[in-house]
Structures are given as C-alpha cells and as structure tokens.
Backbone and ligand atoms as CSV (ligand in chain L), in Angstrom:
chain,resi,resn,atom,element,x,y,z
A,1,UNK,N,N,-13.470,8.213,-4.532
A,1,UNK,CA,C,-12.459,9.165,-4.926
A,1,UNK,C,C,-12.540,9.497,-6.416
A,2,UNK,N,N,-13.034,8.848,-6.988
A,2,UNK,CA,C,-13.063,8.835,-9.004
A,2,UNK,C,C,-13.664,9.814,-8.816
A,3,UNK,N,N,-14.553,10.312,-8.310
A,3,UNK,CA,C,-15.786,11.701,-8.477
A,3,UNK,C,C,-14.888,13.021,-8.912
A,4,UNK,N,N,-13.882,13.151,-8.424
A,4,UNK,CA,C,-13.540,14.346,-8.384
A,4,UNK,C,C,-12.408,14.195,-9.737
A,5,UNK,N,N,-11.705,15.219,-10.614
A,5,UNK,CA,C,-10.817,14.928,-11.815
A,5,UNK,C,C,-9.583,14.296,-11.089
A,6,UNK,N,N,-8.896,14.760,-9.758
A,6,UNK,CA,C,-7.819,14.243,-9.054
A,6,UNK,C,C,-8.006,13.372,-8.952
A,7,UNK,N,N,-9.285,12.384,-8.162
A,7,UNK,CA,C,-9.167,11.200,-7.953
A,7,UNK,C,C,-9.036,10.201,-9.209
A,8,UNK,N,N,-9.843,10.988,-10.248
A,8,UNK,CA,C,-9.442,10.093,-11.780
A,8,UNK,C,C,-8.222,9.969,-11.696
A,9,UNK,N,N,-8.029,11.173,-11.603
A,9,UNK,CA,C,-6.056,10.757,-12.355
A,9,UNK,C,C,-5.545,10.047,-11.510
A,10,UNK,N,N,-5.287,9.842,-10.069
A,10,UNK,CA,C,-5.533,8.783,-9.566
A,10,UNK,C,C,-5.495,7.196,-10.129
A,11,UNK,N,N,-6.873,6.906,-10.077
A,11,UNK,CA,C,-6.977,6.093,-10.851
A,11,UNK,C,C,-6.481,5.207,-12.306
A,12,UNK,N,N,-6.339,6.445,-13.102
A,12,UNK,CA,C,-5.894,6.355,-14.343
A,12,UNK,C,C,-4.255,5.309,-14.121
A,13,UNK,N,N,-3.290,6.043,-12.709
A,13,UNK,CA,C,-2.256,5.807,-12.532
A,13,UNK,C,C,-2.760,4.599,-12.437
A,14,UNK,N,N,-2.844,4.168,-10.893
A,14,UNK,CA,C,-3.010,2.679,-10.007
A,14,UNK,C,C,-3.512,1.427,-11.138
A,15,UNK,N,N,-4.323,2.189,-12.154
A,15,UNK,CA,C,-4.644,0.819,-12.895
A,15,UNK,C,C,-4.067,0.360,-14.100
A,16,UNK,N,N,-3.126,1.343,-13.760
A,16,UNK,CA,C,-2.177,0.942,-15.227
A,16,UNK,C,C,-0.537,0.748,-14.403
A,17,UNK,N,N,-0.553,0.475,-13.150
A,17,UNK,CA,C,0.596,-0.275,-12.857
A,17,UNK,C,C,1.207,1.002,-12.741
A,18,UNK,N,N,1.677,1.959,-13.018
A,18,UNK,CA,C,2.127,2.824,-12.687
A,18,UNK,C,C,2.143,3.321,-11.244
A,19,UNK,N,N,3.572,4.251,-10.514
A,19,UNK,CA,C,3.235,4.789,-9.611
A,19,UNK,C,C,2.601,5.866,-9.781
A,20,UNK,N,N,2.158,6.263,-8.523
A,20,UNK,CA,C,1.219,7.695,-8.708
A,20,UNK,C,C,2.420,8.707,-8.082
A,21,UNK,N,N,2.444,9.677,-8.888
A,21,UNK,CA,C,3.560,10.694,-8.583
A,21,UNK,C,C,3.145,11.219,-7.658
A,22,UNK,N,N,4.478,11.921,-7.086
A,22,UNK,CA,C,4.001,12.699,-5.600
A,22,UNK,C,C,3.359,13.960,-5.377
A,23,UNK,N,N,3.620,14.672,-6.242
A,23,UNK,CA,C,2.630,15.855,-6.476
A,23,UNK,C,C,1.079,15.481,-6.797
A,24,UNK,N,N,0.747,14.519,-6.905
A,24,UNK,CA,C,-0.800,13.669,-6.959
A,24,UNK,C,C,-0.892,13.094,-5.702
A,25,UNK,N,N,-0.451,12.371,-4.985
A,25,UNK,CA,C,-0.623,11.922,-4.020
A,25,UNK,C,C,-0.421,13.248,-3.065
A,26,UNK,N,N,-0.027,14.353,-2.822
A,26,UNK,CA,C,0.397,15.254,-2.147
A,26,UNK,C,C,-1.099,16.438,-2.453
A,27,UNK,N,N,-1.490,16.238,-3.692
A,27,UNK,CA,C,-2.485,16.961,-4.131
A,27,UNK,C,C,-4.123,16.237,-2.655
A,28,UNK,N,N,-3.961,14.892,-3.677
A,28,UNK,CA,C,-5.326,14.609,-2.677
A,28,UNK,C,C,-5.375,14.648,-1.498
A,29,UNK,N,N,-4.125,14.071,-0.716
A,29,UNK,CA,C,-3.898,14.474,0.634
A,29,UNK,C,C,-4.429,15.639,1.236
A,30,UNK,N,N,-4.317,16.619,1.096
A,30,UNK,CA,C,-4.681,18.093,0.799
A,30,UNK,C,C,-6.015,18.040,0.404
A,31,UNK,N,N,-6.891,17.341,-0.841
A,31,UNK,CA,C,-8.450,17.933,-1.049
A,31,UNK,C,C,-9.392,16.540,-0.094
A,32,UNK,N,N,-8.651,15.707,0.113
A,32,UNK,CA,C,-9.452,14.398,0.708
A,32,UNK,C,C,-9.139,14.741,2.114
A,33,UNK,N,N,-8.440,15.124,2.852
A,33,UNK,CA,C,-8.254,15.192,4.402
A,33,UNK,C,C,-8.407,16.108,5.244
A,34,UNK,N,N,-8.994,17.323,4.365
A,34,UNK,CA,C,-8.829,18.804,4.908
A,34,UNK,C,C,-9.442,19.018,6.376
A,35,UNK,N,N,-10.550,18.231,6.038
A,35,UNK,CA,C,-11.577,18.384,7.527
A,35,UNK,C,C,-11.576,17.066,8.265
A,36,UNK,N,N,-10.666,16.038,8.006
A,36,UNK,CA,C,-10.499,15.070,8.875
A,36,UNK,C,C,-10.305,15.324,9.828
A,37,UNK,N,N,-10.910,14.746,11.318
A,37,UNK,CA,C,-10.365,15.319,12.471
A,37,UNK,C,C,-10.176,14.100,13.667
A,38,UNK,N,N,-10.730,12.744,13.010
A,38,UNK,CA,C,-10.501,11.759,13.717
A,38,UNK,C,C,-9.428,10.812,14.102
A,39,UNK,N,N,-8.927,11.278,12.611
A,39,UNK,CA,C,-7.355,10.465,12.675
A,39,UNK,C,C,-7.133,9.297,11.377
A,40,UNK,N,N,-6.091,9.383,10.962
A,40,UNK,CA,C,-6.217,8.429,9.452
A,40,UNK,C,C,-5.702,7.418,9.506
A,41,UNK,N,N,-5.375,6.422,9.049
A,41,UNK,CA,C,-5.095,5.602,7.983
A,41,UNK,C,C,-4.129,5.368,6.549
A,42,UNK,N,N,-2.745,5.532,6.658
A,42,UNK,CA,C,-2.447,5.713,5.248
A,42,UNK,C,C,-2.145,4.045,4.886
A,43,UNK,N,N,-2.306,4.054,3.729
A,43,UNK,CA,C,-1.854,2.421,3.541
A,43,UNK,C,C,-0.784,2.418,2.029
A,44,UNK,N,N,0.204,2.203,2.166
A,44,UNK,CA,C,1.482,2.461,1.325
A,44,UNK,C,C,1.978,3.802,0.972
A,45,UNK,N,N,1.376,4.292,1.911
A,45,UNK,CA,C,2.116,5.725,1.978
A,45,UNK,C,C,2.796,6.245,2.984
A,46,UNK,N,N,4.030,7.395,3.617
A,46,UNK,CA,C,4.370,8.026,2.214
A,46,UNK,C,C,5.531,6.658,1.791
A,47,UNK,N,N,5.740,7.079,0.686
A,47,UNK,CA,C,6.586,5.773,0.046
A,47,UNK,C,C,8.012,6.533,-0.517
A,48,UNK,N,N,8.208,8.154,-0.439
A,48,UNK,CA,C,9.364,8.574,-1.039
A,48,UNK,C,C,9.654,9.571,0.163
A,49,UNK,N,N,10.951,9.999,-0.288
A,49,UNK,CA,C,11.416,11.128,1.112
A,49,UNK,C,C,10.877,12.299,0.797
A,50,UNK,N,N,10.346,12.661,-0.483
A,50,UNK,CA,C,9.231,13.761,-0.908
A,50,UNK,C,C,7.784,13.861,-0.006
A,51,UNK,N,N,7.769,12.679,-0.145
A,51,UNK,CA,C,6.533,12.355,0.587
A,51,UNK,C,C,6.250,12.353,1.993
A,52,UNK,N,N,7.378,12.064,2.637
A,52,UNK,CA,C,7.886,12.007,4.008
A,52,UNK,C,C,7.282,13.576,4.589
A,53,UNK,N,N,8.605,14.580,3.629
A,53,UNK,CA,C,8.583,15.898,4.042
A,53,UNK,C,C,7.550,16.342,3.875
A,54,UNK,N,N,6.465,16.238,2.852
A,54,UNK,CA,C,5.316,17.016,3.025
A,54,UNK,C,C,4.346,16.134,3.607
A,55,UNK,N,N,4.378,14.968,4.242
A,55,UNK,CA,C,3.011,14.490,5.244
A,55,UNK,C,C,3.671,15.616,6.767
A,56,UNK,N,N,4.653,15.584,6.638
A,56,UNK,CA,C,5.619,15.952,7.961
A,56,UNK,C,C,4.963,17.327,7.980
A,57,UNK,N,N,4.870,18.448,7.301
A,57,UNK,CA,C,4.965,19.659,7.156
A,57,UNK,C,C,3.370,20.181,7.098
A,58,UNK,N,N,2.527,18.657,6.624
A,58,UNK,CA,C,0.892,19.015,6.523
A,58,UNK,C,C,0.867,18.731,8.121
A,59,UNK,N,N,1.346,17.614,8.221
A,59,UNK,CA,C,1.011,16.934,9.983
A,59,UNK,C,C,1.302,18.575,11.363
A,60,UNK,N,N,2.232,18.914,10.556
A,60,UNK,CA,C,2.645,20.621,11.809
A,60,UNK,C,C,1.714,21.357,11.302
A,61,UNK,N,N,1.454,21.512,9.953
A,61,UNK,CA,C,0.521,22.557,10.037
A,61,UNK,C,C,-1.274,22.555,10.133
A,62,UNK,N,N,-1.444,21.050,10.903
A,62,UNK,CA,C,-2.811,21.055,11.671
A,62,UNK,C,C,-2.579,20.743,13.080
A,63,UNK,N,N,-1.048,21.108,13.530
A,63,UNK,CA,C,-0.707,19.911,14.355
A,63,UNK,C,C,-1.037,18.996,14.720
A,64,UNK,N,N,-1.145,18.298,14.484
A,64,UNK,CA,C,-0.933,16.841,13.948
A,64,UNK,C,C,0.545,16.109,14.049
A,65,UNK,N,N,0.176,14.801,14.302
A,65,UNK,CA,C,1.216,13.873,14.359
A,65,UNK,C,C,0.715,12.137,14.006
A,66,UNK,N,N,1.777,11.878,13.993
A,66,UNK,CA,C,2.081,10.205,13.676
A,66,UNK,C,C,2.109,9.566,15.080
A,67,UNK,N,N,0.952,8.756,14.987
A,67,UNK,CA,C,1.396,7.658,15.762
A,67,UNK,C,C,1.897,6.637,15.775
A,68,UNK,N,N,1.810,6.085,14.424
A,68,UNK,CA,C,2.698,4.926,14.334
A,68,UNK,C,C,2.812,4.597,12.529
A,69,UNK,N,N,4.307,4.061,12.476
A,69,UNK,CA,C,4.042,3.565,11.237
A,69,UNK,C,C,4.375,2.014,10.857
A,70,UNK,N,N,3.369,0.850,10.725
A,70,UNK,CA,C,3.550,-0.116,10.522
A,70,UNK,C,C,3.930,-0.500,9.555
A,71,UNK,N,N,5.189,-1.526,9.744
A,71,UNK,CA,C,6.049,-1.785,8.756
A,71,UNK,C,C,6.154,-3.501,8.502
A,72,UNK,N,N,5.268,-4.000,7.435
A,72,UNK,CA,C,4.950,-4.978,7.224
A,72,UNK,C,C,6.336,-5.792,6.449
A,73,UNK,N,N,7.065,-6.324,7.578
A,73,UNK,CA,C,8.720,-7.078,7.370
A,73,UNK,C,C,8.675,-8.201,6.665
A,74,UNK,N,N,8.896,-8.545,5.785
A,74,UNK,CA,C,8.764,-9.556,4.685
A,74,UNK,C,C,10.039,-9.761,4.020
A,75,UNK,N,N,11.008,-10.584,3.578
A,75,UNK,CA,C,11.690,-10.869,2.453
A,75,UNK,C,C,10.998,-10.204,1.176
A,76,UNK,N,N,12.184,-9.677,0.207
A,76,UNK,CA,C,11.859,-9.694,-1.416
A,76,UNK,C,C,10.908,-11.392,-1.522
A,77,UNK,N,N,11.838,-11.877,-1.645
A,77,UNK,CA,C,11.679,-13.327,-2.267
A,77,UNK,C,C,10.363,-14.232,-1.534
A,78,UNK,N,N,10.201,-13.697,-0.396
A,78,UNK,CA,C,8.668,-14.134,-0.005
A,78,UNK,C,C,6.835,-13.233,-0.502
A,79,UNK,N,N,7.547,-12.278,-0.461
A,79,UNK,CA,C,6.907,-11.293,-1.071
A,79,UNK,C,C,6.606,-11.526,-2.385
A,80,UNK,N,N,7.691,-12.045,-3.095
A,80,UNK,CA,C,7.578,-12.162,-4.696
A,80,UNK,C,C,6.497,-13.886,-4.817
A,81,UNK,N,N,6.995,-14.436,-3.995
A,81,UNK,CA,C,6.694,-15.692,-4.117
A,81,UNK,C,C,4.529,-15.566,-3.722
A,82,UNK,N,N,4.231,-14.365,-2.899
A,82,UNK,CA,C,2.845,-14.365,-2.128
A,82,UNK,C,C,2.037,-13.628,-3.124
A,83,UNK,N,N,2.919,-12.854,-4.427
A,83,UNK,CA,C,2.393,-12.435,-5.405
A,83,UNK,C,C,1.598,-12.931,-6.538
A,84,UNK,N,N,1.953,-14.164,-6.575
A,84,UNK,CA,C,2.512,-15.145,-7.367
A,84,UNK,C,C,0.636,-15.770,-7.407
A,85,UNK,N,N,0.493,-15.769,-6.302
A,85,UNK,CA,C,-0.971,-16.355,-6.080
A,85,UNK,C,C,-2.114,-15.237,-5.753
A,86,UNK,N,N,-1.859,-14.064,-6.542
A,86,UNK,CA,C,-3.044,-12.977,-5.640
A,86,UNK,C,C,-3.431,-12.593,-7.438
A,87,UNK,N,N,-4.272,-12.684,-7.549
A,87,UNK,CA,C,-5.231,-12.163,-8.842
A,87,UNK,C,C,-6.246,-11.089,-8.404
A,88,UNK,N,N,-6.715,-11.012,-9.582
A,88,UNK,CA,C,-7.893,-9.865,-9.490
A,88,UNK,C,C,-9.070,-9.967,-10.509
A,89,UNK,N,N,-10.004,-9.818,-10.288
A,89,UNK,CA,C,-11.317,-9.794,-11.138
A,89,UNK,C,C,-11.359,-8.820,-12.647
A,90,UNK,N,N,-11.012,-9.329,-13.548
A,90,UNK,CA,C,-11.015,-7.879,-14.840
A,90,UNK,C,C,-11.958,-7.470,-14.738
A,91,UNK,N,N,-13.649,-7.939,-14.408
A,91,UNK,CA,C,-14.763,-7.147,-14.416
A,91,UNK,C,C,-15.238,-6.054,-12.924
A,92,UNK,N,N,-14.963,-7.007,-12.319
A,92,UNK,CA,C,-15.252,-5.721,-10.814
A,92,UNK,C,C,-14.231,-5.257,-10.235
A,93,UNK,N,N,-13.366,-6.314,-10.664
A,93,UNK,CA,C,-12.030,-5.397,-9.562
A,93,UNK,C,C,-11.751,-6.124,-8.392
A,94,UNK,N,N,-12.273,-7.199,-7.856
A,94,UNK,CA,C,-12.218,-7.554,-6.495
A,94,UNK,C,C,-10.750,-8.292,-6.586
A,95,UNK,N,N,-10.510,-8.515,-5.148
A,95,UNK,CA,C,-8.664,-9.120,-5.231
A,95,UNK,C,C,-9.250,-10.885,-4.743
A,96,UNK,N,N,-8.046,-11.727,-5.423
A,96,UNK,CA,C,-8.003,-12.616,-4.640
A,96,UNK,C,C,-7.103,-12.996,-3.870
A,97,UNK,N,N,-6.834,-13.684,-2.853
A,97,UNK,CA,C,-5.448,-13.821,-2.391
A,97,UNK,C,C,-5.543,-15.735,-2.182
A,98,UNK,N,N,-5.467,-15.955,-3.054
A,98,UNK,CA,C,-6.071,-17.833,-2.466
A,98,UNK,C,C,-4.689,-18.407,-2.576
A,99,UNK,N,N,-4.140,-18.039,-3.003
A,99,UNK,CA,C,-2.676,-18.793,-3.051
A,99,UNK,C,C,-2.104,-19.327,-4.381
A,100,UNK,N,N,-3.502,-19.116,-5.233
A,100,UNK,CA,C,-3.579,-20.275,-6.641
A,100,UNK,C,C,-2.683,-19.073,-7.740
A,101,UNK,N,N,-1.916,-19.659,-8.354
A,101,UNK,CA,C,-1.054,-18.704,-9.572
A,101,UNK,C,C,-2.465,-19.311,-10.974
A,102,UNK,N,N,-2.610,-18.119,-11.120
A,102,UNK,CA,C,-4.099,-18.156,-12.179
A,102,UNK,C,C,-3.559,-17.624,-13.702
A,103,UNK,N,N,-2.370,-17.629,-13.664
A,103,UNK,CA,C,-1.438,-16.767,-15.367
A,103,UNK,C,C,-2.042,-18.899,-15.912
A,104,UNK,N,N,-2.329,-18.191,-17.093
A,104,UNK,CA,C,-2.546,-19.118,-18.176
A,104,UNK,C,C,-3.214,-19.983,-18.021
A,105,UNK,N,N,-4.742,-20.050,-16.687
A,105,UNK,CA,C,-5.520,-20.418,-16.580
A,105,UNK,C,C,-7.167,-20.023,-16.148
A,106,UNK,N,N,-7.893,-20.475,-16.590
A,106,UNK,CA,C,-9.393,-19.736,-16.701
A,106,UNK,C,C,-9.855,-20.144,-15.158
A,107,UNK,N,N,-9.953,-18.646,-14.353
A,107,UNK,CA,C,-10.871,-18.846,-12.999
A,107,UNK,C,C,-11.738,-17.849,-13.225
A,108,UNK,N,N,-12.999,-18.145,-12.700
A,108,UNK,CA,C,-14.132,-17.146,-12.544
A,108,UNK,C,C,-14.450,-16.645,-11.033
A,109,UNK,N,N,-14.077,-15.134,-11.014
A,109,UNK,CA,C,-14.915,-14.323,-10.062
A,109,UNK,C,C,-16.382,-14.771,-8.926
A,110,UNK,N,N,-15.983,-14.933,-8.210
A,110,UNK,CA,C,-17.035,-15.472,-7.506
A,110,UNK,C,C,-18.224,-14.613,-7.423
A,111,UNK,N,N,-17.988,-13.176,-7.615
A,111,UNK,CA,C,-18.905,-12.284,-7.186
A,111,UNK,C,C,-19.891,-11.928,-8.543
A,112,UNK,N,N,-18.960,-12.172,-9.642
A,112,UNK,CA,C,-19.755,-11.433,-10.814
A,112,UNK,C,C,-19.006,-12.171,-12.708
A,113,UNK,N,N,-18.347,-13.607,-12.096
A,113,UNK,CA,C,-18.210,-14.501,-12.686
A,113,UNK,C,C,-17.266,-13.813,-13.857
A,114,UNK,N,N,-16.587,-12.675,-13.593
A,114,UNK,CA,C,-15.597,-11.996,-14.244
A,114,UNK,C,C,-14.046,-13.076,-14.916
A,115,UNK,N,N,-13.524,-12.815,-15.402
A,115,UNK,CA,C,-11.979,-13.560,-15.480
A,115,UNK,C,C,-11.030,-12.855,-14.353
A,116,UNK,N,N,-10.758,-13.880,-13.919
A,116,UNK,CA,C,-9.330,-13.741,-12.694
A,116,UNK,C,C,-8.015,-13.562,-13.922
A,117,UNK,N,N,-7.023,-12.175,-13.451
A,117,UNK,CA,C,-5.769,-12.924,-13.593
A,117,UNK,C,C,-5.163,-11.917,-12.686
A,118,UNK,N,N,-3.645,-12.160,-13.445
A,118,UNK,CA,C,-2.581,-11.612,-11.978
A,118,UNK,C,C,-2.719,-9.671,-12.455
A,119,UNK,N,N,-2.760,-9.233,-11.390
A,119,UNK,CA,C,-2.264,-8.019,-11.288
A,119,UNK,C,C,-1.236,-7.368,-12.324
A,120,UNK,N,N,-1.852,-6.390,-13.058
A,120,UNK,CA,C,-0.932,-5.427,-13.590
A,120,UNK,C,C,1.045,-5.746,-13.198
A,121,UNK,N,N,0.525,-4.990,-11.997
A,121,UNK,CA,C,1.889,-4.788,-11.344
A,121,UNK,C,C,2.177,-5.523,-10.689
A,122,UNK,N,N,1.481,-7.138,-10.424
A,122,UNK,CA,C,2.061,-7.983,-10.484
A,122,UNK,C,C,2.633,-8.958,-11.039
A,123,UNK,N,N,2.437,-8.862,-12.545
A,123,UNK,CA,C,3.248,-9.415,-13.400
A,123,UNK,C,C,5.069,-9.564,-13.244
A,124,UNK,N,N,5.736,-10.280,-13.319
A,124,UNK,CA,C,6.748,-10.740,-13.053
A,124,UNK,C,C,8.070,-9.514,-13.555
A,125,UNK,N,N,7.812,-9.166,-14.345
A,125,UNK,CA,C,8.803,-7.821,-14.951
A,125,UNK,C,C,8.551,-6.521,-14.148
A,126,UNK,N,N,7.502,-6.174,-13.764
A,126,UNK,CA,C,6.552,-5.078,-12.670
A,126,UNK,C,C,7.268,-5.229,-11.342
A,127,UNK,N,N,7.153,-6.469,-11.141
A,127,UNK,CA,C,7.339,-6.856,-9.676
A,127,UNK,C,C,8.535,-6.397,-9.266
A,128,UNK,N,N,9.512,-7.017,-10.306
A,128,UNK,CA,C,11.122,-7.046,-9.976
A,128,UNK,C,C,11.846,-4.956,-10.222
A,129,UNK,N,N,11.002,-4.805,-10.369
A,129,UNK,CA,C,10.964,-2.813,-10.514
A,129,UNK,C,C,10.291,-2.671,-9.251
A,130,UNK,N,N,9.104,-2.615,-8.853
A,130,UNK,CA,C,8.781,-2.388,-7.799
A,130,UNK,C,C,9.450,-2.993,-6.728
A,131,UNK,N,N,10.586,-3.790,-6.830
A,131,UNK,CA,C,10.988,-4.120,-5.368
A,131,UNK,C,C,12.398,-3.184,-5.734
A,132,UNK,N,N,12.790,-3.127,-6.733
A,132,UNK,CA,C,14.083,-2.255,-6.642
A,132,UNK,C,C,13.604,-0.652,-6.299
A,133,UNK,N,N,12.568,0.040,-6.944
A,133,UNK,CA,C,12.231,1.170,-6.468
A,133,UNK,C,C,11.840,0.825,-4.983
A,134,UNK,N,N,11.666,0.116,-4.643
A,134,UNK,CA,C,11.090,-0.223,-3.258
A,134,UNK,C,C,12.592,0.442,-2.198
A,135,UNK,N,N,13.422,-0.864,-2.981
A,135,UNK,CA,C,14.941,-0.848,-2.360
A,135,UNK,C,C,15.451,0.797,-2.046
A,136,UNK,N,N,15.269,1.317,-3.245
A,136,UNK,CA,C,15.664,2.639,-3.455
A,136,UNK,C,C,15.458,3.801,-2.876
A,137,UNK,N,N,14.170,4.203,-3.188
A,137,UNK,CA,C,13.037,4.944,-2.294
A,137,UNK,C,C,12.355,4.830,-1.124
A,138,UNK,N,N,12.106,3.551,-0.644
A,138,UNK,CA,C,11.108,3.578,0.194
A,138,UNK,C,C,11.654,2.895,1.667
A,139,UNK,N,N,12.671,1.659,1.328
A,139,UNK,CA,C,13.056,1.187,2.556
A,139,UNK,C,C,13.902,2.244,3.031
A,140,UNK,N,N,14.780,3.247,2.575
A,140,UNK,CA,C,15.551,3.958,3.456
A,140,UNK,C,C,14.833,4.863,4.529
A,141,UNK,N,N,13.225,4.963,4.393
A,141,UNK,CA,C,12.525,5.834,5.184
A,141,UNK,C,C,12.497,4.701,6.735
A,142,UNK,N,N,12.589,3.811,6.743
A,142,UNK,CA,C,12.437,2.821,7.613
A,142,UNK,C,C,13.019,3.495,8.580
A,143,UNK,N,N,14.936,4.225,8.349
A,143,UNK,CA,C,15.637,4.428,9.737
A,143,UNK,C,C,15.285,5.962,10.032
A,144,UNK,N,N,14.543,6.695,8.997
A,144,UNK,CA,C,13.613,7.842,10.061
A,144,UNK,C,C,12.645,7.391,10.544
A,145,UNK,N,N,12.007,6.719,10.334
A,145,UNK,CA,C,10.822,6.442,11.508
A,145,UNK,C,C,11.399,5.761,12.328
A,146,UNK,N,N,12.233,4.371,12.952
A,146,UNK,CA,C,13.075,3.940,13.613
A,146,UNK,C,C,13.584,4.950,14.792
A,147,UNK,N,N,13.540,6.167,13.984
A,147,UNK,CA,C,14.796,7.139,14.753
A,147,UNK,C,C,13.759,7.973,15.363
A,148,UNK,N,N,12.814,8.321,15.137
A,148,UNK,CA,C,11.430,8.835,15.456
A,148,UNK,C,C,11.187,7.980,15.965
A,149,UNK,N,N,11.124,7.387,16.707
A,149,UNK,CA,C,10.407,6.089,17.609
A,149,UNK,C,C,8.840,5.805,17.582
A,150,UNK,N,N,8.358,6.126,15.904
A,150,UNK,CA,C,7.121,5.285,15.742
A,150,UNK,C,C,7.040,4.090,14.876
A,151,UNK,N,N,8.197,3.521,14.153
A,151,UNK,CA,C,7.739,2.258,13.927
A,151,UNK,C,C,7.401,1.062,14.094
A,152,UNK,N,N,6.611,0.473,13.540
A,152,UNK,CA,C,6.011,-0.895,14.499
A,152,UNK,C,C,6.241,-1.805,13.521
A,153,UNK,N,N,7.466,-2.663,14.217
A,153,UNK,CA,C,7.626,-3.506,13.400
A,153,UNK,C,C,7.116,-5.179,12.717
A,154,UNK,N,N,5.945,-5.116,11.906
A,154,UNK,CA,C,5.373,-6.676,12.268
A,154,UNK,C,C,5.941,-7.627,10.927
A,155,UNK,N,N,6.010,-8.839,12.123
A,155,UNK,CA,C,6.860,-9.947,11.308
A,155,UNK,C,C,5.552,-10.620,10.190
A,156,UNK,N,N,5.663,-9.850,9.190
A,156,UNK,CA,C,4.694,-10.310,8.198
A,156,UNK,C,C,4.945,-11.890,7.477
A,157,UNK,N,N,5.771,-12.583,8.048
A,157,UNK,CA,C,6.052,-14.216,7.249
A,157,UNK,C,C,5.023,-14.503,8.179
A,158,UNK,N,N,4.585,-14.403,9.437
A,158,UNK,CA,C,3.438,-15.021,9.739
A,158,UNK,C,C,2.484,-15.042,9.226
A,159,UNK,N,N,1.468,-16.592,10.007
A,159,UNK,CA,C,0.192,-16.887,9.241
A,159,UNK,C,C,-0.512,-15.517,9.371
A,160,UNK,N,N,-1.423,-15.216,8.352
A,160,UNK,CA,C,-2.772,-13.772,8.257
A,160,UNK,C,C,-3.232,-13.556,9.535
A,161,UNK,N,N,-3.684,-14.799,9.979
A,161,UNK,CA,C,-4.353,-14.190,11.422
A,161,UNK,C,C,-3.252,-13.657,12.362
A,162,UNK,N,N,-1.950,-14.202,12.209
A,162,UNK,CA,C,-0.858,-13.958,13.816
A,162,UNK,C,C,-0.301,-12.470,13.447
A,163,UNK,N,N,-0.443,-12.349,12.025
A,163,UNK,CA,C,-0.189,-10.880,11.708
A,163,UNK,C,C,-1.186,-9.849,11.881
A,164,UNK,N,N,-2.444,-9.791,11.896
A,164,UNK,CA,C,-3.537,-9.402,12.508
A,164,UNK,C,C,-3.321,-9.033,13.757
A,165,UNK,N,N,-3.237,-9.740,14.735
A,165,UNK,CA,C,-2.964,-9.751,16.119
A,165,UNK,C,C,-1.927,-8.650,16.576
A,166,UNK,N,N,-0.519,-9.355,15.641
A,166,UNK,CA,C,-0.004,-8.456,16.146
A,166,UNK,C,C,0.184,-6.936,15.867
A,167,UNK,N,N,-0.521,-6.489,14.257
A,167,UNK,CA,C,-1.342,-5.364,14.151
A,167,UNK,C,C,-1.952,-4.638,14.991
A,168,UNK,N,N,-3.165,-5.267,15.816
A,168,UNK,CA,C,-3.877,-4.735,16.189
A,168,UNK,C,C,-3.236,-4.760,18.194
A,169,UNK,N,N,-2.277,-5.800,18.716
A,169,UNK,CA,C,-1.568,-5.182,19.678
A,169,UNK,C,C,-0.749,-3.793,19.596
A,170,UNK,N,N,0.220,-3.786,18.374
A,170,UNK,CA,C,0.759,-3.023,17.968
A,170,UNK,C,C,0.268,-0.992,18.089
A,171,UNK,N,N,-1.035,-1.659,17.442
A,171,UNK,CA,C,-1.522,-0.255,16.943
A,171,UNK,C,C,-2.710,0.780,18.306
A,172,UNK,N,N,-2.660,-0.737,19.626
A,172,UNK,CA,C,-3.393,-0.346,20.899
A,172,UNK,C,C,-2.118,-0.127,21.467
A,173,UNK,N,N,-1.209,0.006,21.044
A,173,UNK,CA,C,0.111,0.517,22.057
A,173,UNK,C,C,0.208,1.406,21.374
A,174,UNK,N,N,0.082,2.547,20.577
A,174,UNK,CA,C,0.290,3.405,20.163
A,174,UNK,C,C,-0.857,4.529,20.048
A,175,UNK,N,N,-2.199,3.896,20.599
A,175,UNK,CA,C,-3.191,5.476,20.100
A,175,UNK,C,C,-4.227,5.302,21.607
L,1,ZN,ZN,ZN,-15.732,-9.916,-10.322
C-alpha cells in the first residue's frame, strides 16, 4: 500500500499512533477495492458511524453486502492487561505477542536482531484514549450490526487457538 501517496499517508498515520481519519480510510477503500470481486476482509474497520455510512453506501453501490461482522468480546481491563506483553521490532516491524512486558528491557528480534519494545499506541497513556475513543465511537456500532443480524460474536478471553475455531465456525456460517 506505501506505493501509492494515499497509502503513505496512511502509513505516516498508523506509525505514529495516530488514528487514520475517515476521509483516508474512505479514500483507499475506494482506490484499493475498486475491482475486488471476491470478497474482503476488513480488520478494525469501519470503527466510526462515518465509516459505517459510507462502507454501507459503497457496499449498495456495487451491490454488495456484509456478511458478517466479527466482534472480538474482550474486557477493557483484559485487553489492557494482553497489551502489556505485545512488542514490536523498531527495525522490521514484526509484532510480538509472547506475553513478556519488554518496557525497560533489552530483547532482540528474532528475525533481524532489531530492539523489541511496546507499541506506539500501546504505551500506557495511548491505550487508556484508545479504549475511551473505543467506548465512544466504535462500541455503539455493535447494536447496528446486532440489529442487522450480522454480528458474530466471539468470546475473545479464550485460549488463541479456541478463538480461532470459533472464528472460523463462525465465519462458515455466514459465507
Ligand atoms: Zn526485526
């Protein structure tokens, strides 16, 4: 996606912790999907009721529709706590999720022996904003899709694999 100036800016956002505004996300939607015809994938999107209305309004005007939207059910406070242990590579970028809280200690990248630390926007001041914009913006979309009868609701406190599973039951009942 960097290839193109949109996808920079893009970029520019996501790696500086920032959200990506909706007129950017609404932009690429539009230059990245035009000739999709297999069927997508969104992953934290849409996240505002802006966003809602215009996936809604692109989705009629290819007709097009939603089949499902999975809604990964978690506590704040478990969520905050699973953050806590997910780093990232400063040199390549790769994620870790090992469980280990790496703030104020030296781990090396397995892939390219980079420094691990925590996420931008997972830093502890980041976090506690992103769950209130979360609160704000994004969980109220929950009772339109609810009401639309495509959400799928998975109990994300389960172990990785039982959430997997029920992902992928989930998402064969729906396409
Ligand atoms: Zn690395």
């Amino acid at each position: 996606m960097a290839k193109t100036p949109l996808g920079q800016e893009f970029y520019d956002y996501i790696s500086t912790g920032r959200l990506v505004p909706d007129w950017l996300m609404l932009r690429l939607l539009k230059e990245k999907m035009v000739n999709e015809k297999r069927g997508i994938v969104f992953d934290g999107f849409p996240r505002t009721h802006e966003q809602v209305e215009a996936l809604d309004a692109w989705l009629a005007s290819r007709s097009g529709f939603l089949n499902g939207v999975i809604f990964m059910n978690m506590p704040d406070a478990e969520a905050a706590a699973r953050v806590k242990g997910r780093s990232v590579c400063t040199r390549c970028g790769m994620t870790y999720d090992t469980g280990i809280d790496v703030s104020g200690q030296v781990f090396q990248c397995g892939t390219c022996s980079g420094a691990l630390a925590r996420r931008e926007d997972d830093q502890p001041e980041i976090l506690k904003k992103r769950i209130m914009v979360y609160g704000d913006q994004t969980e109220p979309l929950l009772s339109y899709y609810r009401g639309n009868g495509v959400l799928l609701d998975i109990n994300a406190k389960q172990p990785k694999r039982d959430v997997t599973i029920q992902i992928a039951m989930a998402l064969k009942s729906v396409v």
